[in-house]
N, C-alpha and C positions, 0 to 999 in steps of 0.2 A: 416836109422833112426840113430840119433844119441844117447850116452849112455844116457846122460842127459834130451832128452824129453820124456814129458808123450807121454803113449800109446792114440791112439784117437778111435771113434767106425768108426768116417767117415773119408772115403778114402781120398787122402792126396791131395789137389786139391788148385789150386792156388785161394787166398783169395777171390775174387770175386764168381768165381761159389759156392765155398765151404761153404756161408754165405747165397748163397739162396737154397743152400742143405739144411740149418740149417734153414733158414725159411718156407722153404716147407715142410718139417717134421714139424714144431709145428705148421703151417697151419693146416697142415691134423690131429695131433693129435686132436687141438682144436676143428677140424671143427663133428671129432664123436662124437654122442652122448652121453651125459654122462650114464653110466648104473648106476641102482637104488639097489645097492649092498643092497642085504637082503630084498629089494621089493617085494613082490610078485604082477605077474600081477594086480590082480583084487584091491590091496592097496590105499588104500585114503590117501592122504599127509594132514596132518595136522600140526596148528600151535599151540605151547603148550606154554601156557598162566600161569604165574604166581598169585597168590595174598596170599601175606604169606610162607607159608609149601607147602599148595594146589595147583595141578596141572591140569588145564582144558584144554579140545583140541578144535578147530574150524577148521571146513573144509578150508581148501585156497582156495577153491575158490570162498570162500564169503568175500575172506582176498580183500579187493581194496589198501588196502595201511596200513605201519607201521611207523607212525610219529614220527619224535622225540618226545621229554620229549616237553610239553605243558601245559599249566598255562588253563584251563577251568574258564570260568567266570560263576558264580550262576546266575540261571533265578528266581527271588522270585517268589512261589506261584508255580513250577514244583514241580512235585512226587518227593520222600523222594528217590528213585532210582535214578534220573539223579546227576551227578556234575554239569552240566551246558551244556554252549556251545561253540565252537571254528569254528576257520575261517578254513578252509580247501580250498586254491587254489581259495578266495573271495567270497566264498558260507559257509554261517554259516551252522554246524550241530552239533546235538545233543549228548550229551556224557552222555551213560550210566555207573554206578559204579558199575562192576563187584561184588564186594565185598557187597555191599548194596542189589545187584540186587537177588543174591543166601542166602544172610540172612548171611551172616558168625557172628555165634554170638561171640565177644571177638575178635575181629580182631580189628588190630588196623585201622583206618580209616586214609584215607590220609585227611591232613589236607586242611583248603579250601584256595585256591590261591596257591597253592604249584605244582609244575612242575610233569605232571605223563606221564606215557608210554602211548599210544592213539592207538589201531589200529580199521582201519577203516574197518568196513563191507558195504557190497552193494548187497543190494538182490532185485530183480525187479525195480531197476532205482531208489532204496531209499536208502541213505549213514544214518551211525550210528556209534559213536563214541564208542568205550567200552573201558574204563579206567581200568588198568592193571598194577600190579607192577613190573613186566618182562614178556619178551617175549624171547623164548626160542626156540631151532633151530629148523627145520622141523621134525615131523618124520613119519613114513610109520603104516599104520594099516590097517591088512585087517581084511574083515569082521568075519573070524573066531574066531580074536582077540576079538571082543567085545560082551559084554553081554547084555543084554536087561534090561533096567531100565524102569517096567513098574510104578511104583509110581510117575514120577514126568514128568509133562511138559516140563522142563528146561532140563532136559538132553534125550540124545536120546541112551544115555549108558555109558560102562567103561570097561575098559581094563582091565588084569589079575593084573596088578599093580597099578587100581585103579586109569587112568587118566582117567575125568570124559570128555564125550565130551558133550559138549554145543550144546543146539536147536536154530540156528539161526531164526528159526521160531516163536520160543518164544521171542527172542528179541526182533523183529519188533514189531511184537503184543503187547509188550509194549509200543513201542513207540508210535502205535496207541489209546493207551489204555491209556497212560499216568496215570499207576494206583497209589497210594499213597502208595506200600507196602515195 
């Protein structure tokens, strides 16, 4: 070795084999499982949902899809809950407003034709649009985290810091429901 070159971790191997050393190592790293650092087995992945301050969670695996920013067009004569509707992959569906939908009193509303964060739920072969003002990274919650909200339909509880998770149950049921509230 000479004074002047760096030290290497891999053995000194003429450039050909020495570069599918180098891809066979980050083969294999890539190919391990990622571990769920601070998961606990039994942990439900959720996605935390902005509007405003307030911070809500929904299970991923009602998550089908997070859209970009989206322009929803008003359907006259829907519930005072929906924004409208968007085309999703040439199948229109419905988008509910988060913020309408939970009653937030004093929020400001997003304005109508204005470009908003979309993600898409899919629960029994039925897609729904929930309008969000961020979307926010994954995170792990197990069961012992959460407390029991028995007062309200819409949520199925909340965390020691107060993220509220969302009844995807009740959203549908909305949409069934198409209620005016």
């Amino acid at each position: 070795m000479n004074p002047g070159e760096p030290m290497s971790s891999t053995p000194a191997l003429p450039p050909e084999p020495r570069m599918q050393a180098v891809w066979r190592e980050r083969a294999d790293r890539l190919a391990r499982r990622p571990s769920t650092a601070g998961a606990a087995q039994d942990a439900t992945p959720v996605i935390v949902l902005g509007i405003g301050k307030e911070r809500y969670g929904i299970d991923v695996a009602e998550v089908a899809e997070i859209l970009p920013p989206v322009r929803a067009t008003p359907v006259p004569g829907a519930g005072a809950v929906f924004a409208g509707v968007i085309n999703v992959h040439g199948e229109i569906r419905p988008v509910i407003d988060l913020r309408r939908w939970l009653g937030i009193a004093g929020a400001e509303a997003m304005p109508a034709g204005e470009l908003a964060r979309v993600v898409l739920l899919r629960r029994n072969g039925r897609e729904i649009g929930l309008q969000v003002d961020s979307v926010e990274p994954l995170r792990w919650i197990s069961p012992g985290d959460v407390r029991a909200n028995g007062s309200s339909l819409r949520h199925k509880g909340s965390t020691k810091d107060l993220l509220m998770l969302l009844s995807t149950e009740a959203l549908f049921a909305e949409l069934a429901t198409g209620d005016n509230t």
